[in-house]
GUNU-845751 format. One record per atom (N, C-alpha, C, O): chain; residue in one letter; x, y, z; atom name. Coordinates in steps of 0.02 Angstrom, whole numbers, plus 50000, padded with zeros to 5 digits. Example, Ala and Ser with C-alpha at 12.3 -4.5 7.8 and 13.67 -1.06 7.14 Angstrom:
+--------+---------+-------+-------+-------+-------+
| cadena | residuo |    c1 |    c2 |    c3 | atomo |
+--------+---------+-------+-------+-------+-------+
|      A |       a | 50660 | 49716 | 50390 |     N |
|      A |       a | 50615 | 49775 | 50390 |    CA |
|      A |       a | 50660 | 49835 | 50390 |     C |
|      A |       a | 50712 | 49834 | 50423 |     O |
|      A |       s | 50642 | 49888 | 50354 |     N |
|      A |       s | 50684 | 49947 | 50357 |    CA |
|      A |       s | 50645 | 50002 | 50394 |     C |
|      A |       s | 50670 | 50057 | 50402 |     O |
+--------+---------+-------+-------+-------+-------+
//
This chain:
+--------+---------+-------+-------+-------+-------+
| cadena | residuo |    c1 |    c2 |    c3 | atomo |
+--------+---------+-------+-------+-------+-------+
|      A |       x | 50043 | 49941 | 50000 |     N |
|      A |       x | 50000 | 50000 | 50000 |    CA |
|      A |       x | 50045 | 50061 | 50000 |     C |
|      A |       x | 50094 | 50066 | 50036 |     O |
|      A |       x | 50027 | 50105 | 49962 |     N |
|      A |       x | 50060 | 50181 | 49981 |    CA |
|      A |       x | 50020 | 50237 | 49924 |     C |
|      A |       x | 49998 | 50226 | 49868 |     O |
|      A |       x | 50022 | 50289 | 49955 |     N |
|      A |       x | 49975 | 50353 | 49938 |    CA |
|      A |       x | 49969 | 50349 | 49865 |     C |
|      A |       x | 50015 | 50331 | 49828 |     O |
|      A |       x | 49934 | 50359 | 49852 |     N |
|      A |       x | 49920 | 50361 | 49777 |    CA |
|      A |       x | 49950 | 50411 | 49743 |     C |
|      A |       x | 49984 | 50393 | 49695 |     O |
|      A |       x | 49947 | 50456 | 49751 |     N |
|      A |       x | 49994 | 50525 | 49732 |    CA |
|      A |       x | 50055 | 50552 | 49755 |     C |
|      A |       x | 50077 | 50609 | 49748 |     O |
|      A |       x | 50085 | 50490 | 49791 |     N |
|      A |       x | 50156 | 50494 | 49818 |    CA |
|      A |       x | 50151 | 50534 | 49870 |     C |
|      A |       x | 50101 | 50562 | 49893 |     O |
|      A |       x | 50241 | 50535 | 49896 |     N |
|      A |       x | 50229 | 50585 | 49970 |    CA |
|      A |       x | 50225 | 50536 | 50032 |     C |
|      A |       x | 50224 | 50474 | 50034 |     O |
|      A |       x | 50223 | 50573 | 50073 |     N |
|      A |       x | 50229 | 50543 | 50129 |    CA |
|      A |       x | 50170 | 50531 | 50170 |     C |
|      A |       x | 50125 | 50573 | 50171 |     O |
|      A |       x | 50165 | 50470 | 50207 |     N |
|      A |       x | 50085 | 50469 | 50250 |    CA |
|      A |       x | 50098 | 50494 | 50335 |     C |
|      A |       x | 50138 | 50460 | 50368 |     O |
|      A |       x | 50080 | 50525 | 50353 |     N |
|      A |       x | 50081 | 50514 | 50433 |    CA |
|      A |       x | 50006 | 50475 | 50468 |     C |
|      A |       x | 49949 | 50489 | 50450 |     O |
|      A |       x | 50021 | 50437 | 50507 |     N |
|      A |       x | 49987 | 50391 | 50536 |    CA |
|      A |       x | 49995 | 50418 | 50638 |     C |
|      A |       x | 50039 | 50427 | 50680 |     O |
|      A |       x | 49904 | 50418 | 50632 |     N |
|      A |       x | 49886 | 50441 | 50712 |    CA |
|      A |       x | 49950 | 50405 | 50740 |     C |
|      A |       x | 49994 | 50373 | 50712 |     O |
|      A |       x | 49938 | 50421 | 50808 |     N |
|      A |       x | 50006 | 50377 | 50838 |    CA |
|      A |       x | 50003 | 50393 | 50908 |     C |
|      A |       x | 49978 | 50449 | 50918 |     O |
|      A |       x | 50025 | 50352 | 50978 |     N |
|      A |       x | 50031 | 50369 | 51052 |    CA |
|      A |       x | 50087 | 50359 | 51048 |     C |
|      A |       x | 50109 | 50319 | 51006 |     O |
|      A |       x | 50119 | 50387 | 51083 |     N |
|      A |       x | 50176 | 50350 | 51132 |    CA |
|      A |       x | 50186 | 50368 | 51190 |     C |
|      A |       x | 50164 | 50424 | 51206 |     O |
|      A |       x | 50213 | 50337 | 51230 |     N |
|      A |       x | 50215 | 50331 | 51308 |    CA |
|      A |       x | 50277 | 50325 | 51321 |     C |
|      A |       x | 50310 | 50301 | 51275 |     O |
|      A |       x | 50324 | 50347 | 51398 |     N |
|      A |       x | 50383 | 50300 | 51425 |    CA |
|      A |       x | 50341 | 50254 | 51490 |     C |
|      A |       x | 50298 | 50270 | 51531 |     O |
|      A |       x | 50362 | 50216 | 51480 |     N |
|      A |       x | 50325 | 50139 | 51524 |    CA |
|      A |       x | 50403 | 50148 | 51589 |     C |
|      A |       x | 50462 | 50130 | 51581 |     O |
|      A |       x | 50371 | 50180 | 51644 |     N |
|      A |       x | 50431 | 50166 | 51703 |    CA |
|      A |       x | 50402 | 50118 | 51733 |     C |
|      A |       x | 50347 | 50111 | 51761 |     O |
|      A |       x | 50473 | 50062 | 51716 |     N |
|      A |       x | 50464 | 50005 | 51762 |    CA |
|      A |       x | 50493 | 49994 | 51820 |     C |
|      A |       x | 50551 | 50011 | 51836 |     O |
|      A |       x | 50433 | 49953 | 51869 |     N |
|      A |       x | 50442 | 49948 | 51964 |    CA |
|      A |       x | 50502 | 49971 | 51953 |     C |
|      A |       x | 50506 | 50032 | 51954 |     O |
|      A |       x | 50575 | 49930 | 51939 |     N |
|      A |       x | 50638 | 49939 | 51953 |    CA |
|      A |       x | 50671 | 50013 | 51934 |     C |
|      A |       x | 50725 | 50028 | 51960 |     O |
|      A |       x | 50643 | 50052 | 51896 |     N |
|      A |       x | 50650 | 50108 | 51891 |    CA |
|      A |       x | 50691 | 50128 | 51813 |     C |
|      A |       x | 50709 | 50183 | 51792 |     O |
|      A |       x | 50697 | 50043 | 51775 |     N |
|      A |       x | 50709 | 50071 | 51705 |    CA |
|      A |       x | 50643 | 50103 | 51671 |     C |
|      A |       x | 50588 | 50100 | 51700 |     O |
|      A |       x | 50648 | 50126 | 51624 |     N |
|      A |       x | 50620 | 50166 | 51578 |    CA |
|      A |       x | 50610 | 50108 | 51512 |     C |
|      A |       x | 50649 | 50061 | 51509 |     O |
|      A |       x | 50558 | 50115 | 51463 |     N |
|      A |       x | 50563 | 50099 | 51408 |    CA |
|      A |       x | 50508 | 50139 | 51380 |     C |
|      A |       x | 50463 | 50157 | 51417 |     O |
|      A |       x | 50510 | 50162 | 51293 |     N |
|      A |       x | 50471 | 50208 | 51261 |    CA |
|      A |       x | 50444 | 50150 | 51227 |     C |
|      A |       x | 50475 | 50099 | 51209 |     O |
|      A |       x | 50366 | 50169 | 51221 |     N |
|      A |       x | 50312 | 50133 | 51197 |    CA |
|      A |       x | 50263 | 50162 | 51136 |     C |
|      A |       x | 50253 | 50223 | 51129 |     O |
|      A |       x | 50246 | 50134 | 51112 |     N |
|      A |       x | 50212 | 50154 | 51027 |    CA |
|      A |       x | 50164 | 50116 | 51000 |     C |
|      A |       x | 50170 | 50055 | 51001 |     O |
|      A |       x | 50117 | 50142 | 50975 |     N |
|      A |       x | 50055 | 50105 | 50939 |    CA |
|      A |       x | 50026 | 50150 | 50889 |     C |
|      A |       x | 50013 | 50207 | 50908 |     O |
|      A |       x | 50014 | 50135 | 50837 |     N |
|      A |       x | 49969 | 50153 | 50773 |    CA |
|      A |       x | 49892 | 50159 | 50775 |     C |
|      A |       x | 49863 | 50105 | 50778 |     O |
|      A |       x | 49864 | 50198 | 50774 |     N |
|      A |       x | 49781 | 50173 | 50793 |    CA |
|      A |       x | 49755 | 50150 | 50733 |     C |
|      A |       x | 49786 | 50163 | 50682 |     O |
|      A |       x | 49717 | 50128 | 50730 |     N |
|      A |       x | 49676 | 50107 | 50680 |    CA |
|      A |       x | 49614 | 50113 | 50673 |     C |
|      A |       x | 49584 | 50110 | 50726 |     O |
|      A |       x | 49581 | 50121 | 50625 |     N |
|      A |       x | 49486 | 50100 | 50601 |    CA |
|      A |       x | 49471 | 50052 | 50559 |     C |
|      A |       x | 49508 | 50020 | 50522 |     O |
|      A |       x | 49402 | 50048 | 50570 |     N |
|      A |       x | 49398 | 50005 | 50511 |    CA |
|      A |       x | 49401 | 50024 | 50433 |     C |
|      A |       x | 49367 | 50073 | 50420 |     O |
|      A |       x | 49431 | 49996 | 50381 |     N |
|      A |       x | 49454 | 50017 | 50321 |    CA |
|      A |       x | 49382 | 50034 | 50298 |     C |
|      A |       x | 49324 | 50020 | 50313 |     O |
|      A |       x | 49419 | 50078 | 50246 |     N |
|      A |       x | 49370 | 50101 | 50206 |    CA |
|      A |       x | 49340 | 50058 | 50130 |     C |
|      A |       x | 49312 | 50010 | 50157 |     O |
|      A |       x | 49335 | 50052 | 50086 |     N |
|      A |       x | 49295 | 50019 | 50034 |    CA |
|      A |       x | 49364 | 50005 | 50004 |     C |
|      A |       x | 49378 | 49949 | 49983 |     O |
|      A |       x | 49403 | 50052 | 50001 |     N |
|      A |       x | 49455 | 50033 | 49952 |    CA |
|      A |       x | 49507 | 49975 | 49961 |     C |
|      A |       x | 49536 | 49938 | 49921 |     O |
|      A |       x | 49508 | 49983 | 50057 |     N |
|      A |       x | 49544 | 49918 | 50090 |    CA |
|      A |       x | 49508 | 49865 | 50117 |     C |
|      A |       x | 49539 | 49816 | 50139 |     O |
|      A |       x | 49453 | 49867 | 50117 |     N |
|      A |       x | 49412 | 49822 | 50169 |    CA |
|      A |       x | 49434 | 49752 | 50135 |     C |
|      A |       x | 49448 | 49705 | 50172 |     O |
|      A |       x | 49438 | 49746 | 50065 |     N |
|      A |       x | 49441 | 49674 | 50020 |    CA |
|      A |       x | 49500 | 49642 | 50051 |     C |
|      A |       x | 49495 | 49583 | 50065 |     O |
|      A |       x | 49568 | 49679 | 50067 |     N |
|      A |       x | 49650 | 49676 | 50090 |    CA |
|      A |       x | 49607 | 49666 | 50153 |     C |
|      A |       x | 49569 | 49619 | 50144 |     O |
|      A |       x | 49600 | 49694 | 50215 |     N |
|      A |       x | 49596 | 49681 | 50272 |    CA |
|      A |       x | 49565 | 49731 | 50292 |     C |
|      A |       x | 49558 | 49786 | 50266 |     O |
|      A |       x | 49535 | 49701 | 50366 |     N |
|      A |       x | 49460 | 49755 | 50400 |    CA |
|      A |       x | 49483 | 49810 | 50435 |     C |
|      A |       x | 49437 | 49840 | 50463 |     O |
|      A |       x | 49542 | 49836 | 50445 |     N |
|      A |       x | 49574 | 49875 | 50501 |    CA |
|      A |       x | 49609 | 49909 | 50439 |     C |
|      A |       x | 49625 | 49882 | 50387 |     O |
|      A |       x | 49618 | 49994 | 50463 |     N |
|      A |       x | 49670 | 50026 | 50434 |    CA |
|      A |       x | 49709 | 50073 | 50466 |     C |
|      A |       x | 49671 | 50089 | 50511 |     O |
|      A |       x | 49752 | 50101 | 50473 |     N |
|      A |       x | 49774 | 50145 | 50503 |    CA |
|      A |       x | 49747 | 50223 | 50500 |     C |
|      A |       x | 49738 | 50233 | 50441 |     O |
|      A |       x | 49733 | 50277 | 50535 |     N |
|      A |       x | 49709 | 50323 | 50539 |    CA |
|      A |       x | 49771 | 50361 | 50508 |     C |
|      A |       x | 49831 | 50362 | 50521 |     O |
|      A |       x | 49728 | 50396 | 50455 |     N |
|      A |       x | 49802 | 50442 | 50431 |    CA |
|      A |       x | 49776 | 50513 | 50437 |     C |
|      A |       x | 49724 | 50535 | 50413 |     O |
|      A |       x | 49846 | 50559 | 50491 |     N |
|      A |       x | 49812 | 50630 | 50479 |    CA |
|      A |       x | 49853 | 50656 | 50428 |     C |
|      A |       x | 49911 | 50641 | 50411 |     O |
|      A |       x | 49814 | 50694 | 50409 |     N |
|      A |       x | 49810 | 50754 | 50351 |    CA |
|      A |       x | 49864 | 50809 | 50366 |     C |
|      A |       x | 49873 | 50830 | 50424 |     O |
|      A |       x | 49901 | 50831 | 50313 |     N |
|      A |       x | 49949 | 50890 | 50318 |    CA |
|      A |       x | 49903 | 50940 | 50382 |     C |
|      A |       x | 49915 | 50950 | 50442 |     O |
|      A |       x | 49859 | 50960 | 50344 |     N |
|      A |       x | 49815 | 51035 | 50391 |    CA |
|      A |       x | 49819 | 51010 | 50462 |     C |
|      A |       x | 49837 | 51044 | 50510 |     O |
|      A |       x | 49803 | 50958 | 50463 |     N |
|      A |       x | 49774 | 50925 | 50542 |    CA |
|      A |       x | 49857 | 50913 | 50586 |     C |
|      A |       x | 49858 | 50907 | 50647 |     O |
|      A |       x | 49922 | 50911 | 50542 |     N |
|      A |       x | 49947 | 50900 | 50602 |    CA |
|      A |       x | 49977 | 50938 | 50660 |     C |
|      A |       x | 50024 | 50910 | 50689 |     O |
|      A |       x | 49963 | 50984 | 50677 |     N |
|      A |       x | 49984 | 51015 | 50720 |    CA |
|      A |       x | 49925 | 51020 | 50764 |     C |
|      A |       x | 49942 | 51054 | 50812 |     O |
|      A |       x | 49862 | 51002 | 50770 |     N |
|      A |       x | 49787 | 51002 | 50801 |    CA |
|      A |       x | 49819 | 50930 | 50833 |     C |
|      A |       x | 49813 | 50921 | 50893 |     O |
|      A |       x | 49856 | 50870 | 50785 |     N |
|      A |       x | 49844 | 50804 | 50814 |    CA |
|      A |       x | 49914 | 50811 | 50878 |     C |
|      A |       x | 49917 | 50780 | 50931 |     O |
|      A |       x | 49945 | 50842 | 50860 |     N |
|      A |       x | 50022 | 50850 | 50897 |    CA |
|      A |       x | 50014 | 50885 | 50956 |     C |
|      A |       x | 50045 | 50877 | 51008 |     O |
|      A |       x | 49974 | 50920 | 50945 |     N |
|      A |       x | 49966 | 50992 | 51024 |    CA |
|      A |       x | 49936 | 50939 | 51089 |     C |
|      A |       x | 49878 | 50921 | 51083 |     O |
|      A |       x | 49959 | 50925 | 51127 |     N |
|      A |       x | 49954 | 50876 | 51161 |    CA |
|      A |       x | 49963 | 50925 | 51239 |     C |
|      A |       x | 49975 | 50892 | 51290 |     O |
|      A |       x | 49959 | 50999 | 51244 |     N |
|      A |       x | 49964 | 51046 | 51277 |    CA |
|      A |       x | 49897 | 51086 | 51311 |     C |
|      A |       x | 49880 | 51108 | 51365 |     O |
|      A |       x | 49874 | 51082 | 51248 |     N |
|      A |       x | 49809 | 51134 | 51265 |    CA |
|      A |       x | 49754 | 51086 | 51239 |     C |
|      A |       x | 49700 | 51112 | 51253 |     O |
|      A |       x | 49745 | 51027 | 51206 |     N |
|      A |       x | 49710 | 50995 | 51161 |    CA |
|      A |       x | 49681 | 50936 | 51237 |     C |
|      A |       x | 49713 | 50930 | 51289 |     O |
|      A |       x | 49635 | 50911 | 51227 |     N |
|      A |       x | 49597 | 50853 | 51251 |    CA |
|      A |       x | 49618 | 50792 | 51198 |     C |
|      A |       x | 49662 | 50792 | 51155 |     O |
|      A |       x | 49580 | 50748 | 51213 |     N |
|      A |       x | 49582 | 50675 | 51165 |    CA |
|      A |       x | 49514 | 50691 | 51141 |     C |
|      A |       x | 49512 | 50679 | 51081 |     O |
|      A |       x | 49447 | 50717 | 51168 |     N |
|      A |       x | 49398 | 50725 | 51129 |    CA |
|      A |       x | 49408 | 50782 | 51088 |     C |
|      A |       x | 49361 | 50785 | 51049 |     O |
|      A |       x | 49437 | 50814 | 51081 |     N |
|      A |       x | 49460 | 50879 | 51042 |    CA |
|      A |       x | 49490 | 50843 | 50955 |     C |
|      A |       x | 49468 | 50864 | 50901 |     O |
|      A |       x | 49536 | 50792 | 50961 |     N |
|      A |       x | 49543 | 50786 | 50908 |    CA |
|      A |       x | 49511 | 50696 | 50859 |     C |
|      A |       x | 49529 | 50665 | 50809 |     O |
|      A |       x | 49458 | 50686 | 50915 |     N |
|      A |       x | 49427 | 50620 | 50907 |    CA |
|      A |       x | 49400 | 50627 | 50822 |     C |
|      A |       x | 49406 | 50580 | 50783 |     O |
|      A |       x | 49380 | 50673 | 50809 |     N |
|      A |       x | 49353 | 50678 | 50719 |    CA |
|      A |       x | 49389 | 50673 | 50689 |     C |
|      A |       x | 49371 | 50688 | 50632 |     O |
|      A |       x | 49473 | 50651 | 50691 |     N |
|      A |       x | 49532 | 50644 | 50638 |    CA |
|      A |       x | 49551 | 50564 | 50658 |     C |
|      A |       x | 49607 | 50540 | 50645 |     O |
|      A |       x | 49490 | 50519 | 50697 |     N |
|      A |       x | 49483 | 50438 | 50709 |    CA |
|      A |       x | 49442 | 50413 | 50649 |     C |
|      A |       x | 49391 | 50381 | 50660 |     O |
|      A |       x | 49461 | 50424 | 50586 |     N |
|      A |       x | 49421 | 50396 | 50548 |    CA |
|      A |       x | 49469 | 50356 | 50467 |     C |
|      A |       x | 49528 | 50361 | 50449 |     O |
|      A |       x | 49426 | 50330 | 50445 |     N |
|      A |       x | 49477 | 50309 | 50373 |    CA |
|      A |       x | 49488 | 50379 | 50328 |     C |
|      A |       x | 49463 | 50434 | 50317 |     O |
|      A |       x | 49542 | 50338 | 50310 |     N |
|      A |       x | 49584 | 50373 | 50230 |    CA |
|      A |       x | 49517 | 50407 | 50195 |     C |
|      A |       x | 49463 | 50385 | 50215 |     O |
|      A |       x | 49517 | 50458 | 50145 |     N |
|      A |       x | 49502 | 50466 | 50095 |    CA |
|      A |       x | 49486 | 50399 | 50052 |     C |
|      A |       x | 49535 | 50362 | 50048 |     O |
|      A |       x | 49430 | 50379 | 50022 |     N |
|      A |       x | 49427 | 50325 | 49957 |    CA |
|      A |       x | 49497 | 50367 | 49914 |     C |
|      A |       x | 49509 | 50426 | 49905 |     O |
|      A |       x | 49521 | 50322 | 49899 |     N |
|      A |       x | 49566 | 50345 | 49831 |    CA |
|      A |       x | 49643 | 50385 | 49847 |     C |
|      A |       x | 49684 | 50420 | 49817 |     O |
|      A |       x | 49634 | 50356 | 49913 |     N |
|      A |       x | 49702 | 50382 | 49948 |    CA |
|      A |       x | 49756 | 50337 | 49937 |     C |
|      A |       x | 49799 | 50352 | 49896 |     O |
|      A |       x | 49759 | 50275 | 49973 |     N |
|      A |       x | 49792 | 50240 | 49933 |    CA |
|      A |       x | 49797 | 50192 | 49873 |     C |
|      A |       x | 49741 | 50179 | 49850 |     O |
|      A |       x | 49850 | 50161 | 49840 |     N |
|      A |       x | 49837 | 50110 | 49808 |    CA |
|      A |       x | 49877 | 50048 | 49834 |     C |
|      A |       x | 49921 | 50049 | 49877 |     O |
|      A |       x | 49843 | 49977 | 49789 |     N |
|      A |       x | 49898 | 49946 | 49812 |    CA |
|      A |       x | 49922 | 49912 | 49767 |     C |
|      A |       x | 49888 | 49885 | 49723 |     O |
|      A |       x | 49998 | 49908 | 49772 |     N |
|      A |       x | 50049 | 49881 | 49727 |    CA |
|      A |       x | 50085 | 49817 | 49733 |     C |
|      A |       x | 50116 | 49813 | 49786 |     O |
|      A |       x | 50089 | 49766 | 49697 |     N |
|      A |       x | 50097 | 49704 | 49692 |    CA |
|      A |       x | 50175 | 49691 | 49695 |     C |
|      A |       x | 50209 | 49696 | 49644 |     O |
|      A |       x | 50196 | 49677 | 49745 |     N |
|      A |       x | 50283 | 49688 | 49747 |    CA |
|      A |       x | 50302 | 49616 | 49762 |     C |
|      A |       x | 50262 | 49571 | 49776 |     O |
|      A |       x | 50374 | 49610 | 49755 |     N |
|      A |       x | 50409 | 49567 | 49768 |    CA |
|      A |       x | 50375 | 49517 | 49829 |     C |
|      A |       x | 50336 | 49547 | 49867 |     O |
|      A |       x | 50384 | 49457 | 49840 |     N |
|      A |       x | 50398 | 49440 | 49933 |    CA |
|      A |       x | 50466 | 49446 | 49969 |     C |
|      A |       x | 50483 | 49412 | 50018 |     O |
|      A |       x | 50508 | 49501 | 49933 |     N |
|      A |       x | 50576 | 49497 | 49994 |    CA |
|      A |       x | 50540 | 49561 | 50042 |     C |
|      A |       x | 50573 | 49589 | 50086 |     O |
|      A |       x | 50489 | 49575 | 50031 |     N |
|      A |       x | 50452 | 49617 | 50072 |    CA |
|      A |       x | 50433 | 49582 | 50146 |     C |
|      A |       x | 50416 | 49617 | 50195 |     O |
|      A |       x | 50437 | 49514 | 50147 |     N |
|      A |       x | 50411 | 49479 | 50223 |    CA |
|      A |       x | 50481 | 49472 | 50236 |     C |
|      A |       x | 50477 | 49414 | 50256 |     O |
|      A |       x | 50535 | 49483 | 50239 |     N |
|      A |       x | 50583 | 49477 | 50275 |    CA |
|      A |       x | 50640 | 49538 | 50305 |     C |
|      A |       x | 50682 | 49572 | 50277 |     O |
|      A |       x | 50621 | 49532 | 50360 |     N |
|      A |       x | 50651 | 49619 | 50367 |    CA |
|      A |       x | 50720 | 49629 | 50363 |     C |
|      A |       x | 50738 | 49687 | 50360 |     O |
|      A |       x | 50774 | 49572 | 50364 |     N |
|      A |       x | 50848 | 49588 | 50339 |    CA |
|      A |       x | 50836 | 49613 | 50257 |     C |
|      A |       x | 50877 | 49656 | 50241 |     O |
|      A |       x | 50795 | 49597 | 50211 |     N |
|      A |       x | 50789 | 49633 | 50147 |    CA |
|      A |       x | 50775 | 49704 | 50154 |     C |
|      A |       x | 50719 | 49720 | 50176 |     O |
|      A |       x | 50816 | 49746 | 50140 |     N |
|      A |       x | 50819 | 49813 | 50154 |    CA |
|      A |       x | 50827 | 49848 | 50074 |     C |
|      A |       x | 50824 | 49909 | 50081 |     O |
|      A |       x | 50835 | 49833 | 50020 |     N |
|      A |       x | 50887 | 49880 | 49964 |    CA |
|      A |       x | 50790 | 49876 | 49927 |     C |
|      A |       x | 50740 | 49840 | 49932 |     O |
|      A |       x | 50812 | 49936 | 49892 |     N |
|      A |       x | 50766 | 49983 | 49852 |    CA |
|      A |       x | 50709 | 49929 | 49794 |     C |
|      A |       x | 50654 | 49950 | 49775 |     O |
|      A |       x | 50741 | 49851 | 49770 |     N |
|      A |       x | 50705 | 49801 | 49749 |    CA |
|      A |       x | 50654 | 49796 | 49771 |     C |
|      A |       x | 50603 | 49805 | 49738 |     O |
|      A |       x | 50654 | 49772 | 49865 |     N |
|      A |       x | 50589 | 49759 | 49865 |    CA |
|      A |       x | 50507 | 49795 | 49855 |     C |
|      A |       x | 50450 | 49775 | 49866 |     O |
|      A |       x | 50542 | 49868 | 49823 |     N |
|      A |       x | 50476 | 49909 | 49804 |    CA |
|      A |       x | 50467 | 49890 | 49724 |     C |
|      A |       x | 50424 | 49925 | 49698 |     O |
|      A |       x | 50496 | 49844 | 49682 |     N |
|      A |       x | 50470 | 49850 | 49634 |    CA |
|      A |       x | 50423 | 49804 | 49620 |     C |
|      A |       x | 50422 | 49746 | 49638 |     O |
|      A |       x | 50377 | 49838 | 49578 |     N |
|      A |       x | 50324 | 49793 | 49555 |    CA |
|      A |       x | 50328 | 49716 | 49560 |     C |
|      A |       x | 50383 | 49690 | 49569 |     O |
|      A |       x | 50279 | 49686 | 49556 |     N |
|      A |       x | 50305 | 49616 | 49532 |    CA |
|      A |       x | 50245 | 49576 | 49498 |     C |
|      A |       x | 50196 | 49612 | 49507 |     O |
|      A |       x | 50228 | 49527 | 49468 |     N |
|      A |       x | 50189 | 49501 | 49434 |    CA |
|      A |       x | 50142 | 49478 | 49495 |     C |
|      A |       x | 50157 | 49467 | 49554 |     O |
|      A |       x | 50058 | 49475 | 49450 |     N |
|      A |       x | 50022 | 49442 | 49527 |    CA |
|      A |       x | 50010 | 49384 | 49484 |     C |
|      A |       x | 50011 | 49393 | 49423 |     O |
|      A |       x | 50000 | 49334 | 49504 |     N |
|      A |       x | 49964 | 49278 | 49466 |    CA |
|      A |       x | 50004 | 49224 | 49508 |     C |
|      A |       x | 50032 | 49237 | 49561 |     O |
|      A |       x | 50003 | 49144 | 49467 |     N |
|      A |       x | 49998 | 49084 | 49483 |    CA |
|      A |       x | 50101 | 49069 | 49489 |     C |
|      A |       x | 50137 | 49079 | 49440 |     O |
|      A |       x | 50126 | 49046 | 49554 |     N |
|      A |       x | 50198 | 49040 | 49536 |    CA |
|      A |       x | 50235 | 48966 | 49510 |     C |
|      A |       x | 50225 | 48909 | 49530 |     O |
|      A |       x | 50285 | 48993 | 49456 |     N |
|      A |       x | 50308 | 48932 | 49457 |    CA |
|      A |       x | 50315 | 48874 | 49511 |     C |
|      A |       x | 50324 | 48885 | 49571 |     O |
|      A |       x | 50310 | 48808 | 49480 |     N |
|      A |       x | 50347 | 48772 | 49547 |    CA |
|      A |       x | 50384 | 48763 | 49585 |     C |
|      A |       x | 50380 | 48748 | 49644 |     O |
|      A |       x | 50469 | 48782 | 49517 |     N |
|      A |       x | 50538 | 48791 | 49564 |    CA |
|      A |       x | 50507 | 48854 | 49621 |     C |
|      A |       x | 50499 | 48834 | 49679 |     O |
|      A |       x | 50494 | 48907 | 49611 |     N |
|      A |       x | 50489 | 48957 | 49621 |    CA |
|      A |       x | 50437 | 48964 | 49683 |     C |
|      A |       x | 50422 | 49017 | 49711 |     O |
|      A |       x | 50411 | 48900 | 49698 |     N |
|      A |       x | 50351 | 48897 | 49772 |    CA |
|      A |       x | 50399 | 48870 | 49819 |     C |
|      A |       x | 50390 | 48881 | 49879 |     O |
|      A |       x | 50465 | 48828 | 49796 |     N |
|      A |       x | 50487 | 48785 | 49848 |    CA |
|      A |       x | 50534 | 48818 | 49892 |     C |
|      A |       x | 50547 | 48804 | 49951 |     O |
|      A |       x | 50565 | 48874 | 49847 |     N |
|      A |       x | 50605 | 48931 | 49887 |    CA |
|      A |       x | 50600 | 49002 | 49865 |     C |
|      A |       x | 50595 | 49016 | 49806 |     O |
|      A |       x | 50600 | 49036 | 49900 |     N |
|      A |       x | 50578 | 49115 | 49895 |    CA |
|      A |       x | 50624 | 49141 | 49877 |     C |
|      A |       x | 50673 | 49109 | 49896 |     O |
|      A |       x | 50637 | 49185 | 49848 |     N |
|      A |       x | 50679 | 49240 | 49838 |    CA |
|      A |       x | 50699 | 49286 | 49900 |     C |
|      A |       x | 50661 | 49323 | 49932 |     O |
|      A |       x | 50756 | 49278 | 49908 |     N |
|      A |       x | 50783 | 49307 | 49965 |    CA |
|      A |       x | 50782 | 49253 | 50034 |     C |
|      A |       x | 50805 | 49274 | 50087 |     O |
|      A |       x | 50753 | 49178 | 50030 |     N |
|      A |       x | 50738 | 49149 | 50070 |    CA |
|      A |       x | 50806 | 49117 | 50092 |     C |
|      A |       x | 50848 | 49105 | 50049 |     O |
|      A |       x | 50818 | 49104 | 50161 |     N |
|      A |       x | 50879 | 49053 | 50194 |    CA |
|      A |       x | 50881 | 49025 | 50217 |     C |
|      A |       x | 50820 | 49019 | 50225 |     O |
|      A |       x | 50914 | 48961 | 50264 |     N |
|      A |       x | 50915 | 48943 | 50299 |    CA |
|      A |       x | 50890 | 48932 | 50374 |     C |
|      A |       x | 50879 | 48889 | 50416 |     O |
|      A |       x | 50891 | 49008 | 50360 |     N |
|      A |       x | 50855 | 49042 | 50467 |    CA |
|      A |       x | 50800 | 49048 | 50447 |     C |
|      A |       x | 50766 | 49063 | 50496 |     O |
|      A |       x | 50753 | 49044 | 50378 |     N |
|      A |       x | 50705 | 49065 | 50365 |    CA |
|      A |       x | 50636 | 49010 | 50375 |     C |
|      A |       x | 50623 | 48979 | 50324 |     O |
|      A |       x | 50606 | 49000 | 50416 |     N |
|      A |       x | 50561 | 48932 | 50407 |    CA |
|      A |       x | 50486 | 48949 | 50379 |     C |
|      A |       x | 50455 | 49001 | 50387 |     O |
|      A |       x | 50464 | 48885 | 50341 |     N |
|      A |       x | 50417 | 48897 | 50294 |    CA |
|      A |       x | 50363 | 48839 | 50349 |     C |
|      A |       x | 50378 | 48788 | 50379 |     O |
|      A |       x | 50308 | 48869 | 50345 |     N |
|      A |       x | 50263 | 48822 | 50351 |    CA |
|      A |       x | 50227 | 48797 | 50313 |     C |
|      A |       x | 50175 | 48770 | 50332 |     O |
|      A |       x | 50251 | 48801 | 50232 |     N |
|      A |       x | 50208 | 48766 | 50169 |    CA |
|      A |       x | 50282 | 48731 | 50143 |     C |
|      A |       x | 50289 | 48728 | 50082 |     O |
|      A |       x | 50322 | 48712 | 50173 |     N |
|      A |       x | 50388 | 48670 | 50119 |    CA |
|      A |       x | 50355 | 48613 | 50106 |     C |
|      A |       x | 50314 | 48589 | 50145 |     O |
|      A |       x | 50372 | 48587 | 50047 |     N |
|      A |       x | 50361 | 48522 | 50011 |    CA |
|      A |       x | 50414 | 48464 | 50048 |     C |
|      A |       x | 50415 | 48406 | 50029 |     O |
+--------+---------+-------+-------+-------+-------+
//
């Protein structure tokens, strides 16, 4: 998935520092989500809340602002906000890092060599469909 008209998305967001009994610290983070809109619902029922250029400094002011203050920017994307693009699978493995795994890739039926090992796949990598 990514914006249809390029650019960057910002996505609602909390974060917290979690002080623990012992008195370490750790910083904490979550994405909110809704339920998708028409364009994602087919992909999956949840989407992430994305604010809007205008809106972010209303979603950021965390000073003078309430949580019901900016509850009307809890909703889905625009229809036609994003699209989605059919890429590689070195996309499920997060040591694949280089600029490939954004390119396109064919959708349809895969060869056979080509089901038994993945591209980019290894050793440390375990499959729960191997032949």
């Amino acid at each position: 998935m990514r914006p249809k008209h390029g650019g960057l998305v910002a996505f609602a967001g909390l974060i917290e520092t979690y002080a623990e009994p012992g008195g370490s610290e750790m910083d904490t983070g979550a994405i909110l989500t809704v339920n998708a809109n028409a364009d994602i619902a087919h992909i999956h029922d949840r989407m992430p809340v994305v604010i809007d250029p205008q809106d972010f400094a209303r979603w950021l002011d965390c000073r003078t602002r309430e949580p019901r203050d900016v509850a009307d920017l809890l909703r889905p994307a625009q229809l036609d906000f994003f699209e989605a693009v059919p890429v590689s699978d070195l996309v499920n493995k997060v040591a694949n890092t280089g600029p490939e795994i954004q390119e396109r890739s064919m959708v349809g039926p895969e060869p056979e060599k080509a089901r038994r090992r993945k591209p980019g796949a290894d050793d440390s990598q375990m499959s729960l469909f191997q032949q």
